[in-house]
C-alpha positions as CSV (number, residue, x, y, z in Angstrom):
1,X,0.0,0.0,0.0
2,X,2.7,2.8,0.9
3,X,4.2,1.7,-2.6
4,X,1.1,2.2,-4.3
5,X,1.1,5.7,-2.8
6,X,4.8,6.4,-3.4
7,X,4.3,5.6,-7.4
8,X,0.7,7.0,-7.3
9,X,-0.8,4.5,-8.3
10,X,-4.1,3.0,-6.9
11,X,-5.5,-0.3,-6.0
12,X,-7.5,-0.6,-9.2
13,X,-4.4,0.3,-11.8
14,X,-3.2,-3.2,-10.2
15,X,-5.9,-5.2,-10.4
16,X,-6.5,-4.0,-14.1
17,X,-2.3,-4.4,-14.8
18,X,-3.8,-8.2,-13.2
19,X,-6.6,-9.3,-15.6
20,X,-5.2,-7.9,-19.0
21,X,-4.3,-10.4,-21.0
22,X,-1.9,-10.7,-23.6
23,X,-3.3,-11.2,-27.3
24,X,-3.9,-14.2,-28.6
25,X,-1.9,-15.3,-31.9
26,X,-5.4,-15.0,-33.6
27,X,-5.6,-11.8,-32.6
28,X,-2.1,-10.2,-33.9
29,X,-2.1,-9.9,-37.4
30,X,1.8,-11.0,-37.7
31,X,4.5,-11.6,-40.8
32,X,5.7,-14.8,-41.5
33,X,9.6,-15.6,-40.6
34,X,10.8,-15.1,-44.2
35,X,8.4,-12.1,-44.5
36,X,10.5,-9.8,-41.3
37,X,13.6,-11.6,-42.7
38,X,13.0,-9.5,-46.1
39,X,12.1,-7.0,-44.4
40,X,15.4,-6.8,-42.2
41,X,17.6,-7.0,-44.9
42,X,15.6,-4.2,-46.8
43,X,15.8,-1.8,-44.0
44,X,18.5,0.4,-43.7
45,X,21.5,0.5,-42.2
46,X,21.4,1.7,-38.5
47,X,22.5,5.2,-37.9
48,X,26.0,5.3,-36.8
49,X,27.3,1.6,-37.9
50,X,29.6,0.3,-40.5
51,X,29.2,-2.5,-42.2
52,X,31.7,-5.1,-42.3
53,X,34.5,-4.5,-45.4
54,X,37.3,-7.1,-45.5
55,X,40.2,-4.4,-46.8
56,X,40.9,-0.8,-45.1
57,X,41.0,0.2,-48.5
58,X,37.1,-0.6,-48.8
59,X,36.5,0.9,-45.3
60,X,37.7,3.8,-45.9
61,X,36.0,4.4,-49.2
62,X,32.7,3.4,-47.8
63,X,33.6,6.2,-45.0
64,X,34.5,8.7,-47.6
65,X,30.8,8.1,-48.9
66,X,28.9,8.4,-45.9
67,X,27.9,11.7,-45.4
68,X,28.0,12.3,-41.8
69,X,31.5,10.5,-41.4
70,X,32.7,12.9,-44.4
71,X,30.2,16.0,-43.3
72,X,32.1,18.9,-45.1
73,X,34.4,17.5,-47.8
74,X,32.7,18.9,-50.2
75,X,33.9,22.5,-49.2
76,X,37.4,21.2,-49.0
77,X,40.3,22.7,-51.6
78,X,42.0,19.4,-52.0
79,X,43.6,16.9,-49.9
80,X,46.2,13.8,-50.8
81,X,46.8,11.2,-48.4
82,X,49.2,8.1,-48.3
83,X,48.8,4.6,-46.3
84,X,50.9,1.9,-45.9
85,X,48.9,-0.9,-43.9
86,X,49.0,-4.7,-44.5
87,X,52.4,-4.0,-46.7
88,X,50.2,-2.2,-49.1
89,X,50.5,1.4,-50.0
90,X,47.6,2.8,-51.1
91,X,46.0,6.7,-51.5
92,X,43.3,8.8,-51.4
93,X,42.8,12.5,-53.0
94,X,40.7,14.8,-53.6
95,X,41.2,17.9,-56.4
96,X,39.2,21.5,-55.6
97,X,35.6,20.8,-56.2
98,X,36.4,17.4,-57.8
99,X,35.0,13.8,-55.8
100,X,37.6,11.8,-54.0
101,X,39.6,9.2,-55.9
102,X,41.8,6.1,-54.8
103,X,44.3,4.0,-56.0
104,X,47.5,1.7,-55.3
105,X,50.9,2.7,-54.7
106,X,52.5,5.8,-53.9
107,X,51.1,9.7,-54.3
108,X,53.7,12.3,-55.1
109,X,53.3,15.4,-52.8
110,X,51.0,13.8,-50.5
111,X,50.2,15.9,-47.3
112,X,49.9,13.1,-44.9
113,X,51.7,9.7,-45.0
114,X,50.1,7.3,-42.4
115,X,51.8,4.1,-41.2
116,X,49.4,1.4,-39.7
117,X,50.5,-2.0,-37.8
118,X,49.2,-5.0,-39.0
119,X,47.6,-6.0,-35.4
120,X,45.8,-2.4,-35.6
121,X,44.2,-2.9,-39.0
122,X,42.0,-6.0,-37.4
123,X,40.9,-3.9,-34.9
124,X,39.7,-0.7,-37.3
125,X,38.4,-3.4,-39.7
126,X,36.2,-4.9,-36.6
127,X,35.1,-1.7,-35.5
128,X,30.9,-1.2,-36.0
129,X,30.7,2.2,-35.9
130,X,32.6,5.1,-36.3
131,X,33.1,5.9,-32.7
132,X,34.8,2.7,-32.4
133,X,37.0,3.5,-35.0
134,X,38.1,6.3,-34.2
135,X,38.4,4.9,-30.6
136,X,41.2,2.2,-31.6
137,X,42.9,4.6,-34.3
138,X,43.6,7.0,-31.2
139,X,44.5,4.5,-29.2
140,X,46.8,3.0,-31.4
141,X,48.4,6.2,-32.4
142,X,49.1,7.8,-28.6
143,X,49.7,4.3,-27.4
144,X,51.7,1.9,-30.0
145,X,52.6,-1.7,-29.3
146,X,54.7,-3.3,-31.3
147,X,52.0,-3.9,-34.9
148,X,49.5,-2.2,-32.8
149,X,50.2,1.3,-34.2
150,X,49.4,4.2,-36.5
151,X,51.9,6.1,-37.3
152,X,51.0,10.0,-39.1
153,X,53.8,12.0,-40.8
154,X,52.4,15.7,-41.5
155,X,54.4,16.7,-45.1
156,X,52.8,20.1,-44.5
157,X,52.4,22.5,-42.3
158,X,48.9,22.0,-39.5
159,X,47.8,25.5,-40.4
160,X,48.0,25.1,-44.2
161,X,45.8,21.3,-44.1
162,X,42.9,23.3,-41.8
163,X,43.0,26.1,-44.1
164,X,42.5,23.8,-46.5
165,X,39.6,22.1,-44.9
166,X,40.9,19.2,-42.3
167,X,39.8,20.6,-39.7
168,X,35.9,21.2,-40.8
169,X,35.9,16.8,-41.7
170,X,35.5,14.8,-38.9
171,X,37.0,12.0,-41.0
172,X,39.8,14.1,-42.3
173,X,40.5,15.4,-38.7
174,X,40.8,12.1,-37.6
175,X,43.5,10.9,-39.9
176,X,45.9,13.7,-39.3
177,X,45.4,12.7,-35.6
178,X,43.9,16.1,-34.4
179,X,41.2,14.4,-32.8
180,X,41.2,14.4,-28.9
């Protein structure tokens, strides 16, 4: 009773709360199993994850597409960045008002080379969601183990890349580690 009283509710919310039943499967007009599996796979993605990509290569292009992970790239001049990750070197760029492009090998002039361990790419390829990401590429860059590391080598100057728009991608901001 001093519960009741405490959570204002009343002797008759309870007994009501008592004799409702639950429906009855006549009574719920349901899907099938291989109806909500269709369903499932047609919805989309949930805000915030990343599907699973077996290369960094393809992780990083499919977070170069997704608009909140990239917000503001379009406003940037230009950017050219170099990995090497798995033994592979690889790059992305961008030209002024042009869409960003990959490809293998080396990039002359690039503005950021990034070195990363090959016990760090597992853990950025098994992060879900960008949070998580950006979680173990900190960690691995203010903390390295041996092949748990990321390594970032500005080419030019901090002030000229956020002039030049690092600092307004979260993405971009990211990879030149100026994220806290």
């Amino acid at each position: 009773m001093v519960m009741r009283r405490i959570f204002g509710r009343k002797k008759d919310d309870d007994e009501k709360d008592a004799n409702a039943k639950s429906p009855t499967p006549e009574e719920i007009e349901g899907e099938t199993g291989e109806e909500a599996a269709e369903e499932a796979e047609d919805a989309p993605i949930e805000a915030g994850t990343i599907p699973y990509h077996t290369s960094l290569t393809d992780r990083f292009k499919y977070m170069f597409d997704d608009p909140d992970i990239s917000a503001g790239l379009k406003g940037t001049d230009e950017f050219f960045l170099e990995f090497m990750a798995m033994g592979e070197r690889f790059w992305f760029a961008k030209k002024a008002k042009g869409e960003v492009e990959f490809g293998t090998g080396a990039v002359p002039d690039e503005d950021v080379y990034i070195r990363i361990g090959n016990d760090a790419v597992g853990d950025l390829l098994g992060a879900s969601t960008f949070t998580e990401f950006q979680g173990f590429y900190m960690k691995h860059y203010k903390n390295p183990e041996a092949g748990k590391f990321v390594k970032i080598e500005l080419r030019k100057d901090v002030n000229g890349l956020n002039r030049r728009g690092y600092a307004r991608v979260p993405l971009l901001k990211l990879l030149i580690g100026m994220t806290r």
